[in-house]
Structure formats: structure tokens, C-alpha cells
C-alpha positions as CSV (number, residue, x, y, z in Angstrom):
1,X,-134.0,3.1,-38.6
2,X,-133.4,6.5,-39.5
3,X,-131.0,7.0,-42.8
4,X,-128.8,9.4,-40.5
5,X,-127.7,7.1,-38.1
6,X,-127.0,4.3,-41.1
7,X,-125.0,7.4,-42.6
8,X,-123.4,7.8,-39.1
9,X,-122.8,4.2,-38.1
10,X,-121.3,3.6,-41.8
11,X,-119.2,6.6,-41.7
12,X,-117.8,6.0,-37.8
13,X,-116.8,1.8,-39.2
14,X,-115.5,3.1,-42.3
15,X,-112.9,5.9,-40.4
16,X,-112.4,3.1,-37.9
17,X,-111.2,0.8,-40.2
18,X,-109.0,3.0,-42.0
19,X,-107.0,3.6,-38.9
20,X,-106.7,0.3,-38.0
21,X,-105.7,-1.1,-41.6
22,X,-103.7,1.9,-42.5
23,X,-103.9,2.1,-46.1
24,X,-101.3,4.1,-48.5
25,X,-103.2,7.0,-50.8
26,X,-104.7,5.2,-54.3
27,X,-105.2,1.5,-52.3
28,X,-108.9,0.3,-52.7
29,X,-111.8,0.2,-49.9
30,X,-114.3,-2.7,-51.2
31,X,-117.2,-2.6,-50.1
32,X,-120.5,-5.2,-50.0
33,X,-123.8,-3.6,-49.0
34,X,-126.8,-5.3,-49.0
35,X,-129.8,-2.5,-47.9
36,X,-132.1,-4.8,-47.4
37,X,-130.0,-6.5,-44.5
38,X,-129.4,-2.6,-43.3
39,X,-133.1,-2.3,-43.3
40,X,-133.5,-5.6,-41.4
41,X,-135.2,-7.3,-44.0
42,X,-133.5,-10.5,-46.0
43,X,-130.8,-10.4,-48.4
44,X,-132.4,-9.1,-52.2
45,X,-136.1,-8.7,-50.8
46,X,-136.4,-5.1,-49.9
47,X,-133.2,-2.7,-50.8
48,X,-134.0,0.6,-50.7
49,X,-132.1,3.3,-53.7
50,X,-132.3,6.3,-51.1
51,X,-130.5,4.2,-48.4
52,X,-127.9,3.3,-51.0
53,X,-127.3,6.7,-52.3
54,X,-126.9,7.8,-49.0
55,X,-124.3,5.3,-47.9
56,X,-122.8,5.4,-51.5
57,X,-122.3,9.2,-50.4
58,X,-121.2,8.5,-47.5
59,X,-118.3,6.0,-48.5
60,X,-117.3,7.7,-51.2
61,X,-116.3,11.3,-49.2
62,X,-114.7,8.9,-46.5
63,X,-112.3,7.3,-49.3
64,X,-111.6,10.6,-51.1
65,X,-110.8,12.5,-47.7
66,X,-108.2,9.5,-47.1
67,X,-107.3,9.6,-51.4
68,X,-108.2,5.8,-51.6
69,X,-110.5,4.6,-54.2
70,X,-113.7,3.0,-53.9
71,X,-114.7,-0.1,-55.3
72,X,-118.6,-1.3,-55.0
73,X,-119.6,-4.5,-55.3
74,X,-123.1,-5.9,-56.8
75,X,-124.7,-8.9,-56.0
76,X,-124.8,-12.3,-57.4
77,X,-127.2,-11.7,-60.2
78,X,-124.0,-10.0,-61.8
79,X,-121.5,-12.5,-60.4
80,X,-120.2,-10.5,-57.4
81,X,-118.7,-8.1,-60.6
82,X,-118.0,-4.1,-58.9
83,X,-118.2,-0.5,-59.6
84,X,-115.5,1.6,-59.9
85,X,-114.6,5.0,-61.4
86,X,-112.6,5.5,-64.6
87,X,-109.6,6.2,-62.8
88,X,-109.2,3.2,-60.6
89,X,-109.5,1.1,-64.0
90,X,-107.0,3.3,-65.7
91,X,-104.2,2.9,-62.7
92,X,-105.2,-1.1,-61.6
93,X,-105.5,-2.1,-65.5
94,X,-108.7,-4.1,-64.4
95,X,-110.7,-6.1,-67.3
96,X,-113.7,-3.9,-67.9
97,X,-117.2,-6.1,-68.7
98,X,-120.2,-5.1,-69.8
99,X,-123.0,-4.7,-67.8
100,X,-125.4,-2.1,-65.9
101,X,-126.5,-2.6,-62.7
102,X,-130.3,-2.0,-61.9
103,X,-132.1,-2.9,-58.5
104,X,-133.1,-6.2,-58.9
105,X,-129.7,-7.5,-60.9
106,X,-126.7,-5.5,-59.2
107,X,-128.8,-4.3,-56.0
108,X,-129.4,-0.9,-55.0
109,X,-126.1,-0.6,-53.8
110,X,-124.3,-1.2,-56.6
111,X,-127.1,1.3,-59.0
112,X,-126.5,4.3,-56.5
113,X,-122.4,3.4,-57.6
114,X,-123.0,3.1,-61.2
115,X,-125.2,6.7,-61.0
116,X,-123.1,8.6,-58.6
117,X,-119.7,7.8,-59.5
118,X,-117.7,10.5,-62.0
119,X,-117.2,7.7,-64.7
120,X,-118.3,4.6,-63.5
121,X,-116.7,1.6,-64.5
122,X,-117.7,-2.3,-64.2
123,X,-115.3,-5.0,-63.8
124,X,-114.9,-8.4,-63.4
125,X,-113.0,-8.5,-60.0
126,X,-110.5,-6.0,-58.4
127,X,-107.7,-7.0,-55.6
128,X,-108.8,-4.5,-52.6
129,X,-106.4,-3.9,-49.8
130,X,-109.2,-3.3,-47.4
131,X,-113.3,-3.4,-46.9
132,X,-116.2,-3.8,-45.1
133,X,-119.1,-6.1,-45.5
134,X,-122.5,-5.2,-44.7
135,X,-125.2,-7.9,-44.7
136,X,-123.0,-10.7,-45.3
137,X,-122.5,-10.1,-49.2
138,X,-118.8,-12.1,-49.7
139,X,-116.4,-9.8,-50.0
140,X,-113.3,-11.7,-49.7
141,X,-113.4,-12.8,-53.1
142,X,-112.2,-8.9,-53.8
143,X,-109.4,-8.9,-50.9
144,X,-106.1,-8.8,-51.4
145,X,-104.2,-12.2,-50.0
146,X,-103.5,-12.2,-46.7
147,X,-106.8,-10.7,-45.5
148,X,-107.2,-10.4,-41.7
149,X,-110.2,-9.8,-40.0
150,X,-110.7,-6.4,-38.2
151,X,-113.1,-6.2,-35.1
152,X,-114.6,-2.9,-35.0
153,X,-116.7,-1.2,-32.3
154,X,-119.8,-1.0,-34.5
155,X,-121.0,-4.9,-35.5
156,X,-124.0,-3.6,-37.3
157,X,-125.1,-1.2,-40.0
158,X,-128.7,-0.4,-39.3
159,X,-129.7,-4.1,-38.6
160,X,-126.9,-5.8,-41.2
161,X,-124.1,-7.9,-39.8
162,X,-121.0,-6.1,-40.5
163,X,-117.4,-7.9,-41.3
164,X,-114.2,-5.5,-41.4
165,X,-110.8,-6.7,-43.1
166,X,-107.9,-5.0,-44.0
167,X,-104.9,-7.1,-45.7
168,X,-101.3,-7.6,-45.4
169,X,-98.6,-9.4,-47.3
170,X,-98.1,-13.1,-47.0
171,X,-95.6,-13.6,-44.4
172,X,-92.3,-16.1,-46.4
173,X,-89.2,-17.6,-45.2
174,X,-90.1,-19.6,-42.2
175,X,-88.2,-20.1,-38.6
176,X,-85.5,-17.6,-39.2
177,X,-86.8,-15.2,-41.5
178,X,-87.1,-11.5,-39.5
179,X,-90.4,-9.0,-40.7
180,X,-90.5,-5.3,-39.7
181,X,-92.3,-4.8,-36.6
182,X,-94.8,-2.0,-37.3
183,X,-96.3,-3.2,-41.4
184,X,-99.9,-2.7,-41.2
């Protein structure tokens, strides 16, 4: 498949999402990219670092034209632990570790973070309000409690499953407690 339409199918989901979930300006998009699964091969056996920039480029101008920052997560060699610029950190407070990703501990996607964003920043875990997985790479572990899932028009990126959630607050006071009609 042609990097283009990836760039186009991730880009389309990635808008799509954002008007479904409605996020404010300075929430976090999370997202969990396995290339290889885009390039229809199996989970860690055949990522590709041009694929990942690409889609790294692509998520990143979708979450600064909407002023939310982007959080990218590596893969189980480095315990599911995420990319994020300086920034984020700074505002969140997240616990910073220490730890570089490279293709074959951190996957492809997470390297084209680490070298692409302004300051990048590892952490242990950040508390996303919405993202998308692509390949099946376990997001939720980075989602914000109540997490709901969003069903998007696109169910693949290039040949990787792809899982949408946004989240909301936890819904408290039983039988006669009233909530506002239109929270996201």
C-alpha cells in the first residue's frame, strides 16, 4: 500500500475522531501504531521508519491544527512507556524515565516520535483523553477512565485493525442524579 493513502486514511480517522470525541485545546491524542500491522505483516516483524515518519507527520499537524498534544506510544520492549514533547511533560507533570527508543525496542513508531518531536520526552504512562489504535498495540492502558469506544468509518490503516476511543467522566450518584445532556 502506497504511504499516501496510509497518510490519507490516518489523517481522515484521526479528524474523524476529533469531532466525534470533541476534545478541549492542550487534551492528549494517544496513539499506538504498529507499521508492521499497517504493512500487513505481524506485530514487530517488519515496521518500516519511512511509514512511521510519515504517519508521525501526519498525526502530529492533525493535533497541532486542533492545539492538542500528542502522545506516542512504544511497544512492549519498553513497557508500553510513550513519547511526548517537553511541553506536555511540563503542563501534565508526568514522571520522565530514561530510555531511547530504537526500531527493534520502541518500534518504528515510537523512533520517528523520539526524532521528530521539538523536545521529545519519555514517560512512564500519561492519562490521554482520546486515541486511536492501529494494529492492536493496547492503548487503553493510557486512556483516561471512562473510555468509550468510537466507531469510525475507516476500520483499517493500510492493512492494521484500527480501534478509536475518546473518554468521558465516570458517570456518580445513581437513580436520581441528573448529567448535562450535551458532555462529550
Amino acid at each position: 500500500m502506497e504511504v499516501t493513502t496510509i497518510v490519507s486514511q490516518l489523517t481522515a480517522a484521526a479528524e474523524e475522531l476529533i469531532s466525534v470525541a470533541r476534545p478541549r485545546q492542550g487534551q492528549i491524542f494517544v496513539v499506538g501504531c504498529s507499521t508492521s500491522e499497517v504493512l500487513g505483516n505481524k506485530i514487530g516483524t517488519g515496521g518500516s521508519s519511512d511509514v512511521a515518519v510519515a504517519m508521525f507527520k501526519a498525526l502530529k499537524a492533525v493535533c497541532d491544527a486542533h492545539g492538542l498534544y500528542l502522545a506516542v506510544q512504544c511497544c512492549e520492549h519498553l513497557n508500553r512507556s510513550l513519547v511526548i514533547d517537553a511541553p506536555c511533560q511540563e503542563r501534565y507533570d508526568f514522571d520522565e524515565v530514561t530510555v531511547r527508543p530504537i526500531a527493534h525496542a520502541g518500534g518504528a513508531m515510537g523512533t520517528a516520535a523520539y526524532e521528530n518531536f521539538a523536545q521529545p520526552v519519555m514517560v512512564e504512562r500519561v492519562v490521554a483523553h482520546l486515541g486511536l489504535d492501529i494494529g492492536q498495540t493496547l492503548i487503553g492502558m493510557h486512556l483516561k477512565r471512562v473510555a468509550v469506544p468510537v466507531r469510525l468509518q475507516y476500520k483499517k490503516i493500510g492493512e492494521a485493525v484500527l480501534t478509536a476511543a475518546k473518554t468521558r467522566p465516570p458517570l456518580v450518584g445513581g437513580p436520581r442524579a441528573h448529567y448535562e445532556e450535551n458532555r462529550p
